[in-house]
C-alpha positions as CSV (number, residue, x, y, z in Angstrom):
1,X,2.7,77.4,169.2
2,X,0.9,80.0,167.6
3,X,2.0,83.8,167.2
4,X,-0.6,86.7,167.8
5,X,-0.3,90.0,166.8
6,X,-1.6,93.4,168.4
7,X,-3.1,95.7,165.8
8,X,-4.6,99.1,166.8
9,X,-8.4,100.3,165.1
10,X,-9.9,102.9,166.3
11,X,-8.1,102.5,169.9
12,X,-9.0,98.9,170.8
13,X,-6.5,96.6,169.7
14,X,-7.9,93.8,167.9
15,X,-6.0,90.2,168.1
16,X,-4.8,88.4,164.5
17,X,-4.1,84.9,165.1
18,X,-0.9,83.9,162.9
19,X,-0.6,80.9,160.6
20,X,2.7,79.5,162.0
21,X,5.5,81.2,164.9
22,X,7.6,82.0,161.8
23,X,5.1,83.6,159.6
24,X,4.6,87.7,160.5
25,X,2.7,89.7,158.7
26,X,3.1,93.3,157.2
27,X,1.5,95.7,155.3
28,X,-1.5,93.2,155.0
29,X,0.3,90.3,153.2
30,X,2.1,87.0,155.2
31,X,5.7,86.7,155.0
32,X,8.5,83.6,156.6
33,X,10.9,84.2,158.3
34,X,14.0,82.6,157.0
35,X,14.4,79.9,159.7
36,X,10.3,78.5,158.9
37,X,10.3,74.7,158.7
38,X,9.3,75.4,154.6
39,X,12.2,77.8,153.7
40,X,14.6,75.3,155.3
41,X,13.3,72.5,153.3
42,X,13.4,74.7,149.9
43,X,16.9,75.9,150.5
44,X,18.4,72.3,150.6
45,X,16.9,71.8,147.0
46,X,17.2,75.4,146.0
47,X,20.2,77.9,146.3
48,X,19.1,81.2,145.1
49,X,23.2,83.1,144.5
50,X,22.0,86.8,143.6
51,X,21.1,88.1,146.6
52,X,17.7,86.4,146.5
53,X,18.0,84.5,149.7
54,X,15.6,86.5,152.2
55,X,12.8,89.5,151.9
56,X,15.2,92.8,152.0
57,X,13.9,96.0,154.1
58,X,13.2,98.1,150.8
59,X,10.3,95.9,150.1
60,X,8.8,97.5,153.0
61,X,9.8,101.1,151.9
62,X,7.8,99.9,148.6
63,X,4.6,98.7,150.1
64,X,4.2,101.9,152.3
65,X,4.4,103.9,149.7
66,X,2.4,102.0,147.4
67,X,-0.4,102.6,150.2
68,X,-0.1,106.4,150.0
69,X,0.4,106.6,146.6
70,X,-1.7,103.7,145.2
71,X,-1.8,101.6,141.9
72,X,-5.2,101.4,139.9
73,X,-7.0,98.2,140.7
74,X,-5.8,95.5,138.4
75,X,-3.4,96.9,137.1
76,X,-0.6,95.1,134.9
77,X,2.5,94.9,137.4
78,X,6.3,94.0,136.6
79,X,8.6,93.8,139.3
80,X,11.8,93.6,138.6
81,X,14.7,92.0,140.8
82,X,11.8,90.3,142.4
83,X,13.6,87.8,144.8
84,X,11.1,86.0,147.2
85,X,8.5,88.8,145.5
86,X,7.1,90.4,148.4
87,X,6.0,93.8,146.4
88,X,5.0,91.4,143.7
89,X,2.4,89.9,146.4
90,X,1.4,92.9,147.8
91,X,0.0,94.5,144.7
92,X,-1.8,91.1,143.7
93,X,-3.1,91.3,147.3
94,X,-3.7,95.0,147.6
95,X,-5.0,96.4,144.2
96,X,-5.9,93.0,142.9
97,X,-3.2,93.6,140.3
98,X,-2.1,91.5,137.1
99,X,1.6,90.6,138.5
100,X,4.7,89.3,137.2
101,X,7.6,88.9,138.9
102,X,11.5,89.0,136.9
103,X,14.4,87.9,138.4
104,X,17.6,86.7,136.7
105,X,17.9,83.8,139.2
106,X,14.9,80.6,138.5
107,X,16.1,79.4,142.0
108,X,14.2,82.6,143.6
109,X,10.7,81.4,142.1
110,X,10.2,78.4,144.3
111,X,10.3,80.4,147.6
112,X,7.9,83.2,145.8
113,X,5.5,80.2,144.9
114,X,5.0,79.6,148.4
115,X,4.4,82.9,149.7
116,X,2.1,83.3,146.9
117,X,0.0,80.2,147.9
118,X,0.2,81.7,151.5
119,X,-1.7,84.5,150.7
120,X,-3.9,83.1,148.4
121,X,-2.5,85.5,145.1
122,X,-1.2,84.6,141.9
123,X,1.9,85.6,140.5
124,X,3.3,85.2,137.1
125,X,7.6,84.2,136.5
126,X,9.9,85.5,133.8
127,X,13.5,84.5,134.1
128,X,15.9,87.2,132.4
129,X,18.3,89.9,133.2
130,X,16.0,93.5,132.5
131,X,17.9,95.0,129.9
132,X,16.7,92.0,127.6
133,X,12.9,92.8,127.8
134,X,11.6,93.8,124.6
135,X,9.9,96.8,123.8
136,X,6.9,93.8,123.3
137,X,7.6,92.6,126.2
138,X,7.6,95.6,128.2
139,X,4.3,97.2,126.4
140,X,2.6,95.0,128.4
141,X,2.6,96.3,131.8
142,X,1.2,99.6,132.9
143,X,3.8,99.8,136.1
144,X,7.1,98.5,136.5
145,X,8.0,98.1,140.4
146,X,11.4,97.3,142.0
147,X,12.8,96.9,145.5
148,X,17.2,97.2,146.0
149,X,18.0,96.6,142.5
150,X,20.9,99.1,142.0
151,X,23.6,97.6,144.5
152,X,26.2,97.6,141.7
153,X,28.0,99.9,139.6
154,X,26.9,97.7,136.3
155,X,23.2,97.8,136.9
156,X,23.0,101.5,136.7
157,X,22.7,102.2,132.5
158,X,20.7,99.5,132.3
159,X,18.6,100.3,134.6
160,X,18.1,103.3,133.4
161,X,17.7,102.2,129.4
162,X,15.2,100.2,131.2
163,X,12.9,102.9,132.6
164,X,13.6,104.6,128.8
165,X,11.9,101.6,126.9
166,X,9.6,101.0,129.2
167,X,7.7,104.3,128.8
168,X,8.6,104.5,124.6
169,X,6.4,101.2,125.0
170,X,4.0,102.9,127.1
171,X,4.5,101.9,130.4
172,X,2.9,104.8,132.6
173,X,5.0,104.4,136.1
174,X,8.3,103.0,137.4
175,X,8.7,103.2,141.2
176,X,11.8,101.7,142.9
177,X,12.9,101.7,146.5
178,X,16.4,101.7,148.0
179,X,18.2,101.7,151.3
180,X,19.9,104.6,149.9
181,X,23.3,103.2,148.1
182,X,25.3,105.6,145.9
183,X,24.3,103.4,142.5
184,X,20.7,104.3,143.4
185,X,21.3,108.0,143.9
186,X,23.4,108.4,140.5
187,X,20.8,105.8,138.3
188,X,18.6,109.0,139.8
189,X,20.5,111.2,138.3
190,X,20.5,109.6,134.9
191,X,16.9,109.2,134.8
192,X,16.3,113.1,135.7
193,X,17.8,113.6,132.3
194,X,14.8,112.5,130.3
195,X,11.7,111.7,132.8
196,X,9.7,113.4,135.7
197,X,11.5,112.1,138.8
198,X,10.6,112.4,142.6
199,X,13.0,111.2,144.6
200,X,12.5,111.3,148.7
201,X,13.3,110.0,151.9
202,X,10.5,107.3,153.4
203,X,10.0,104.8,156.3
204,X,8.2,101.6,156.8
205,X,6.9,101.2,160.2
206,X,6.0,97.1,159.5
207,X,7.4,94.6,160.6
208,X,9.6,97.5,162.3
209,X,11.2,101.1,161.7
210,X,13.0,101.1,158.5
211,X,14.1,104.1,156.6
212,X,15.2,104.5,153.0
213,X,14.7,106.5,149.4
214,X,11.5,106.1,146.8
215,X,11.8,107.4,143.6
216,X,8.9,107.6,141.4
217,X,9.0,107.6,138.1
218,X,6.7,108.9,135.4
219,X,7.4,110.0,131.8
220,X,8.3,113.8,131.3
């Protein structure tokens, strides 16, 4: 049975007929929901073991600020930590951005690919852990984007030797969004020490209310 949704323009609501009663949409971009018939069918051939099993809150936190505080059109995109990719597929959606999309685990790609293909984008793979991009590697992106990457103690340095190589090979950006852990507050703090940080509270209002930190990230 099909799903509508309610969207408000100008005070008349305008009625958005959804692909599937487990698809939802937010921030312009379709999503599944973990129990869709296709996500089922993936996870019996594919088992994704770092935390790449669903599309986390902080994705949200990153496309609402991404909104605000925009990418240039086709831009060249790295997210990092991507998952399912759902910031990865808004920016190849939104600003018709050059994306691809690291994760240490190939068993996330498969549930990306489709997502991808339901919303009609592109989006580049790279299997590796971040702190083994080269400076080459890394000198060919103009943004580096990342959704609740820094949920353990060990991802912290690297992280932030990450954001350090990235702008030496002349990345311009790095924005990441958290639900607020401690990890994410102190890889903060590390970063301050050598780059223009800005570091606040934000919500996401789609799919619904969800509050957490952004910090943005630009060489000093």
């Amino acid at each position: 049975m099909p799903l509508f949704a309610a969207e408000c323009r100008s005070f008349m609501p305008k009625l958005e007929r959804l692909p599937d009663p487990n698809v939802y949409k937010a921030y312009g971009i379709y999503l599944m929901e973990t129990r869709h018939r296709l996500i089922r069918r993936l996870r019996k051939a594919y088992q994704p073991s770092v935390h790449g099993h669903k599309t986390w809150n902080a994705s949200f936190l990153l496309m609402d600020y991404l909104i605000h505080e925009p990418l240039p059109r086709k831009c060249r995109v790295l997210e990092v930590g991507c998952g399912w990719g759902p910031g990865s597929i808004f920016c190849a959606s939104r600003f018709k951005a050059e994306v691809t999309a690291l994760d240490i685990d190939k068993e996330v790609f498969p549930f990306l690919d489709v997502l991808a293909a339901l919303n009609g984008v592109e989006v580049a793979h790279l299997t590796s852990r971040f702190e083994r991009l080269s400076t080459e590697q890394l000198g060919r992106f103009d943004v580096i984007i990342g959704s609740d990457i820094c949920f353990w103690e060990s991802l912290v340095k690297p992280l932030n030797r990450l954001v350090t190589r990235a702008f030496d090979a002349g990345v311009t950006r790095v924005v990441l969004t958290d639900p607020g852990r401690p990890t994410f507050y102190e890889f903060c703090d590390l970063a301050r020490k050598r780059h223009a940080v800005e570091l606040q509270e934000w919500y996401a209002t789609e799919p619904e209310y969800f509050a957490g930190e952004v910090v943005d990230i630009r060489p000093a």
